[in-house]
N, C-alpha and C positions, 0 to 999 in steps of 0.2 A: 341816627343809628345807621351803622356801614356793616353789613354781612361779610363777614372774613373771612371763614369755609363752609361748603356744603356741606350737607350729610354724611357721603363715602367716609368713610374712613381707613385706612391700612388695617386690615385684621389677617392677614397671611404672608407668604414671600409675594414680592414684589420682581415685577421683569426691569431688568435694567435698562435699557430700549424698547419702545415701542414706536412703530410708523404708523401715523394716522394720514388722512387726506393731507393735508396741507403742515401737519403738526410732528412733532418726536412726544413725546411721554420720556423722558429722564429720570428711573427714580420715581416716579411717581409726579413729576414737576415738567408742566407742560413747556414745550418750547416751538417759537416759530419756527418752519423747518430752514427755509431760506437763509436766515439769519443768524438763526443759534441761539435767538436772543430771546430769556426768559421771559415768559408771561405773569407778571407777579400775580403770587395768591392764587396760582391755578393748577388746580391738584386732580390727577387722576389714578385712582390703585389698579392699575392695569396688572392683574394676576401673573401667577409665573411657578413654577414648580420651587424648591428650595435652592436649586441652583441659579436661581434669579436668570433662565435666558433671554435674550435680545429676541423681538419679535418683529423681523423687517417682512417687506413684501414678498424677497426668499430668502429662505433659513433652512442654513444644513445642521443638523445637531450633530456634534460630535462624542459626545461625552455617555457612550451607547454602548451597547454589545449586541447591537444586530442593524436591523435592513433602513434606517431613514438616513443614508447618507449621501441623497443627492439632492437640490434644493425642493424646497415646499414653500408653494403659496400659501402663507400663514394670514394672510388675510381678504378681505374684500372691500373694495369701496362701494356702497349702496349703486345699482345703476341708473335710480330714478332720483336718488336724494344723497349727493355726494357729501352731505355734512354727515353722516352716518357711515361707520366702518365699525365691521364686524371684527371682531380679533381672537382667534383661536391659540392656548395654552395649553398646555399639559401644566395640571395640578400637583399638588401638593403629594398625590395619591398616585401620581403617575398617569392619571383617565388624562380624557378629553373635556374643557372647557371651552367657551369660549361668553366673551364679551362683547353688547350691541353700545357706542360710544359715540356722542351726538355734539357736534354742535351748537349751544344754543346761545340767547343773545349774551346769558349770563357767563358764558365762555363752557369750556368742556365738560360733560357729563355719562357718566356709566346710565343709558336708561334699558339694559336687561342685561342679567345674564343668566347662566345656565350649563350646570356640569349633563357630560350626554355619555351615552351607553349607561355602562353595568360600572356599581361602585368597587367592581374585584380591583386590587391591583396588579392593572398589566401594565407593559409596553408599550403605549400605544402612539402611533404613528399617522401624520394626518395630512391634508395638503385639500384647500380650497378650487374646485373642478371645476366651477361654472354658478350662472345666476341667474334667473330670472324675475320676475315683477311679485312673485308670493316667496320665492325659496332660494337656501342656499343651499349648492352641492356641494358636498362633501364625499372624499375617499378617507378611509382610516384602515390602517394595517395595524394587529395588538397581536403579542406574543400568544394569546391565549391560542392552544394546538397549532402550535407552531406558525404561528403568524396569519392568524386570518384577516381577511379583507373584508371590508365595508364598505355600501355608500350609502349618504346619510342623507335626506331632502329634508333642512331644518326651515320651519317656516319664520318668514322674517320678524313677523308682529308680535307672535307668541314664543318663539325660539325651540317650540317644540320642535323632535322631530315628528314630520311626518310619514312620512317611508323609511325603514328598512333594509335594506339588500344586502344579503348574506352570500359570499363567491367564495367559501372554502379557503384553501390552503394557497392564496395566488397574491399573484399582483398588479394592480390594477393601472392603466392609463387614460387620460380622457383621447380619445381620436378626433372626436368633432359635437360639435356643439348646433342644432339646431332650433325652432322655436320651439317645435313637441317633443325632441325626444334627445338624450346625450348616447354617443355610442362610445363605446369601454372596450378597448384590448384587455384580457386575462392571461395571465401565465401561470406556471407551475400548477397546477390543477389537472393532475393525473397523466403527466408530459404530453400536455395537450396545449394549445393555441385557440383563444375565442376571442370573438367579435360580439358584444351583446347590445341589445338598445333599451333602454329604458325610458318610457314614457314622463315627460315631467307633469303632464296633469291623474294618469293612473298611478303611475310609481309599478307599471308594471315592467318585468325583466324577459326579454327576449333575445333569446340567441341565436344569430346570424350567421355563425358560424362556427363550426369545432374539428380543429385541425389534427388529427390524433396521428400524435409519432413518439416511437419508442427514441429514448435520446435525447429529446428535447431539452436545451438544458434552461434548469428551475428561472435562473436570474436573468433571464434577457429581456430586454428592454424594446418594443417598436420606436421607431420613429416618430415624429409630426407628421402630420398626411401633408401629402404634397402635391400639384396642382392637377395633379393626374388622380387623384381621389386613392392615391397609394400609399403605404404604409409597409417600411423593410424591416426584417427582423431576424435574429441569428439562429440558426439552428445546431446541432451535433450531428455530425454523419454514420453516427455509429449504426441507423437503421438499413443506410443504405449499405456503406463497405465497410461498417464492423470497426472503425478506426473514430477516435473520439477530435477530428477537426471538422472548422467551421464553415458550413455553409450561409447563406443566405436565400430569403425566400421574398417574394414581392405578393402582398397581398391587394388588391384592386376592388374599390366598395362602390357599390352604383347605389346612393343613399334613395333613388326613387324608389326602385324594386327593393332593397333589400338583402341581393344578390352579389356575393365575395366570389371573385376569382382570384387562384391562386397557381405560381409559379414559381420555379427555383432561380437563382440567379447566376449568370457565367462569371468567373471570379477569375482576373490573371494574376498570378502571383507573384512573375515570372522575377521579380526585384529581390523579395526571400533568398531563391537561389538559381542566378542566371543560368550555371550548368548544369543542374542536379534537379529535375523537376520530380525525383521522390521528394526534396526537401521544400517544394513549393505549397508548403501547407500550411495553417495556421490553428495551432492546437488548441482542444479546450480543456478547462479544467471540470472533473467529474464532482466536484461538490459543488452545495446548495449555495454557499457567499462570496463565490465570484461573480463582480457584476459583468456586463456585457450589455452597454449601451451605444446606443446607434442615434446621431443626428446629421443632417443636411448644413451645406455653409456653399453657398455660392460668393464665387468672385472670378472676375476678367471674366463674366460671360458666358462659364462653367460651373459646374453642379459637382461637389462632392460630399460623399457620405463618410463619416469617420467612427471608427469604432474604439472605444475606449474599453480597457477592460481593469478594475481596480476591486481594491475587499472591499465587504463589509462590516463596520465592527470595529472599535480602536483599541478596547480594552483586550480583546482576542486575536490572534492571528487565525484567519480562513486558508486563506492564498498562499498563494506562489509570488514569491517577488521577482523571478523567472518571466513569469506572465502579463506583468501587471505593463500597461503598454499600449499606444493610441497607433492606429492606422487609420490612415488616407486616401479614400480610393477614388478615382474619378468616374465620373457616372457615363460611360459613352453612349448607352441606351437605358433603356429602361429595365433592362433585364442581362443588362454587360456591365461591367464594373472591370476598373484596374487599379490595384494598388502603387502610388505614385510616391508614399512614404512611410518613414517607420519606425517608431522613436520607442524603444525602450527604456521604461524608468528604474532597472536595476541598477542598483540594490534596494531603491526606495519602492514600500508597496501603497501606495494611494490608497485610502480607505473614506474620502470623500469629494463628489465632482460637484462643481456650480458652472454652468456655460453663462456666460454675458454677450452682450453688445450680438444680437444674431447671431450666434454660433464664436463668433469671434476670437472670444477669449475666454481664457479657461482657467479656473480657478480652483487646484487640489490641493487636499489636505492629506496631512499622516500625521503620526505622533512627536512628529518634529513640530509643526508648522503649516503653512501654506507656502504655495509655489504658484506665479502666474504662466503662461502660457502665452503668448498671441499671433494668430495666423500671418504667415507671410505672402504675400500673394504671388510674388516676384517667385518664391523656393516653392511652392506648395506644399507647408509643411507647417506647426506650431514650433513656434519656437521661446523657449526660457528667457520672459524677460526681468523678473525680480520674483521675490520669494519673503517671508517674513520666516525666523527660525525660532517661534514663541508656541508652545503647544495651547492649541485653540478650545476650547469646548463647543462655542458656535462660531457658526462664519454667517451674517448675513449680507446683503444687497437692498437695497431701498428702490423706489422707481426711480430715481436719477442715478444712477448705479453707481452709488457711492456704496463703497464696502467697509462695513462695521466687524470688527473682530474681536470678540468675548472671550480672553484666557483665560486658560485654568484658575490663573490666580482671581478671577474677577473683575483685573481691567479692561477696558472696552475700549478701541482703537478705529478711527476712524479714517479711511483713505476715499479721499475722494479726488475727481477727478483731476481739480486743480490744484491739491495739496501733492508736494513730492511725498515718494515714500525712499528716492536713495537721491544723495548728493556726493556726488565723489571730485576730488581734487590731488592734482598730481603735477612734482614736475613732468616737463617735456621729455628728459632724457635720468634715465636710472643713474648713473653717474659724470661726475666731471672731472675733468683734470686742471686741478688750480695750479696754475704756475709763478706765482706775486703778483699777475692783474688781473683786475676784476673780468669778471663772464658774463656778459648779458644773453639771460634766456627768458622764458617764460613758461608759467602753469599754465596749466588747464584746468575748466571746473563746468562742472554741468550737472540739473537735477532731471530729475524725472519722477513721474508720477506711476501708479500701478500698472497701468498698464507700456509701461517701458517709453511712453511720448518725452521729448523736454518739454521744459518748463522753463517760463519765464515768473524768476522767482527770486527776492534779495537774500545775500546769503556774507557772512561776514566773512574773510579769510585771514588764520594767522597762521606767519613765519615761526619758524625756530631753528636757530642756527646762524652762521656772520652772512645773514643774505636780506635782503628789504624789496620793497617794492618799487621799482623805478619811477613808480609817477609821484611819490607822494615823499617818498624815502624813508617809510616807516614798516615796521612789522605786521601791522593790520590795515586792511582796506573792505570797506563794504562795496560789492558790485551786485548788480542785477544780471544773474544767467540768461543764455539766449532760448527761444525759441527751436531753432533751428539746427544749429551746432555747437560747438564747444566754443565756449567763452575764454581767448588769449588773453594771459595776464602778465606784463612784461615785469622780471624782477635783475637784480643787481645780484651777484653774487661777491663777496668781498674777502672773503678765505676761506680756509681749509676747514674739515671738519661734517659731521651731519644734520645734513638739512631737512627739513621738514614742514610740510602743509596742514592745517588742520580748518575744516571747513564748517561752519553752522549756519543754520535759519538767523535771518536776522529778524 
């Protein structure tokens, strides 16, 4: 007798990806991740709403009309027992589920799950914050009054939860992570600013700090804390001179005491507008789904902070596509800043961000598409280096930061690092002048991968038109692109007429 499936069986929608330690879940059909290669007869019903989303380590959901459009840790790998990964889904009903998934000798196994909060249908909006040796932390944001916030301490054995924490009308960041206690940025919560700490063995909530200013605006995002125990975050000025742009504030946490200090930040503009320092200002927008996030990227030895500002929402327009636009600022002190760059993305309005590779690169979405990003260190500046133009519902990232992209239509696309995602081929020169002898020139052809690298990758190339390939004297040639630069390909041109290159994977 040979057992051919377990018990599970498929009784709802199904995710079409899932990341496990070492594994994918496809479909419901486990795969090596390394490899890609099937594991016969090994089946796991990794849950999923009716849109079947992809559940990698981060996932932006696009297929919304409100606030989870910047990536979420949608899972956890155990930190005492790495054959066990937690997997959190939005249901059928739109809640929060999630899945305890084991490896065992018999290969992979569902051994708990568990829908959590209230069975109302919301919105709900979630992102994995920390772990320790009993519990996992959880944030969840759900439409209910207008978007409230949660953190959830589910204990691992039982998947109950066991705490609680209700934070009103905001939103939440983890700041740092200790062995007793996680401390949480709050925004939007009465245009107020807080710091709070929560005990992991009470689950009690204490507040550290409450920053109260009229103006505040709802969506801003802190930073990661940074080696100075600081954390930057945007403010409105309208408290101070009545005018709706942005300042910056540096908050400073001494985690012994307990004790936040807080400071404004000197900001030079001077780049906005060299002669005109009324126009040295950087406006904000007065609704609630403009984001306004903030993170750090060192390179060459220097520190800067860059501020991204995009909607929320795909199904709705919030924004201004006016506004929608990343600044650069370099960090001269700690409480000095200059802006060094400044890239508007008009007419496009970004309505979801995913940072990769340290700050790196940058991965937005709108109703087109995604668009990558990636830093120059040479320019100090991001700069556009490919794009997909297929309307997405999710975009995730796995830990090897291969990017999975779930389209409307259902297909699921994966770019990783060593797969191209453009090959282009071209002659050398836009036209020739055939005079009765033949023209010896040459193409070019080059791939590259998402984030804009080449690739050494074989790629077949066909003629069309009275022109061949000089080495071979035929219409098609298989070459391997370089590394490094553009790969010269000598051809023969033999008469008049339109010529043309057409280049594929081989």
């Amino acid at each position: 007798m040979a057992k051919i499936l377990g018990r599970n069986g498929i009784d709802r929608a199904v995710s079409k990806v899932v990341e496990l330690a070492n594994e994918y879940v496809i479909n419901g059909h486990v795969y090596d991740k390394n490899t890609l290669a099937p594991r016969p007869l090994e089946f796991v019903a990794t849950q999923s709403s009716g849109h079947n989303e992809i559940l990698l380590y981060k996932t932006m959901r696009l297929d919304t009309n409100w606030q989870p459009n910047t990536s979420m840790q949608t899972l956890a790998i155990d930190n005492e027992d790495p054959s066990i990964t937690y997997v959190f889904y939005i249901s059928n009903y739109s809640n929060l589920g999630m899945q305890k998934i084991k490896r065992l000798s018999k290969g992979m196994e569902i051994v708990g799950s568990k829908d959590i909060g209230s069975t109302a249908v919301y919105d709900d909006v979630f992102e994995v914050m920390a772990q320790d040796s009993q519990r996992i932390w959880i944030k969840m944001h759900r439409s209910y009054e207008n978007h409230w916030a949660y953190v959830y301490g589910i204990n691992k054995d039982t998947l109950n939860v066991d705490f609680t924490l209700s934070y009103g009308r905001s939103r939440l960041k983890l700041i740092k992570e200790t062995d007793s206690s996680l401390y949480i940025s709050q925004t939007y919560d009465g245009n107020s600013f807080r710091i709070v700490k929560v005990g992991k063995i009470d689950g009690k909530n204490t507040v550290i700090l409450t920053d109260n200013m009229a103006g505040w605006h709802n969506l801003a995002m802190p930073t990661d804390i940074d080696e100075n125990n600081s954390i930057y975050i945007t403010r409105d000025s309208v408290s101070i001179s009545a005018t709706n742009t942005l300042m910056y504030r540096r908050y400073e946490i001494d985690f012994d005491t307990d004790v936040v200090n807080a400071s404004d930040v000197t900001l030079d503009l001077e780049i906005l507008s060299p002669t005109n320092p009324k126009d040295q200002v950087i406006k904000m927008n007065g609704n609630t789904y403009t984001a306004y996030e903030s993170f750090f990227l060192d390179s060459n030895g220097e520190r800067y902070l860059n501020l991204i500002i995009f909607d929320y929402g795909l199904q709705s327009t919030h924004g201004s596509a006016g506004s929608c636009g990343l600044y650069t600022f370099r960090m001269d002190a700690l409480d000095t800043m200059t802006l060094v760059d400044y890239k508007s993305f008009y007419p496009r309005l970004f309505r979801g961000f995913m940072p990769l590779y340290h700050n790196k690169v940058l991965l937005l979405a709108d109703e087109r598409g995604v668009v990558f990003f990636n830093w120059s260190p040479i320019h100090r500046r991001f700069d556009k280096t490919n794009s997909r133009d297929i309307p997405c519902m999710t975009v995730g990232a796995d830990m090897g930061n291969n990017i999975w992209l779930q389209y409307r239509n259902g297909e699921v696309d994966l770019f990783a690092n060593t797969l191209p995602i453009k090959i282009e081929a071209d002659f050398l020169h836009d036209e020739y002048n055939f005079m009765g002898e033949e023209i010896n020139s040459s193409i070019f052809v080059r791939a590259e991968n998402y984030l804009g690298n080449r690739l050494a990758t074989q790629v077949e190339l066909s003629l069309i038109g009275d022109v061949e390939f000089t080495e071979n004297g035929l219409k098609r040639i298989v070459k391997t692109t370089n590394e490094t630069e553009n790969l010269i390909i000598p051809v023969t041109i033999k008469g008049p007429g339109i010529l043309q290159v057409n280049v594929a994977l081989k």
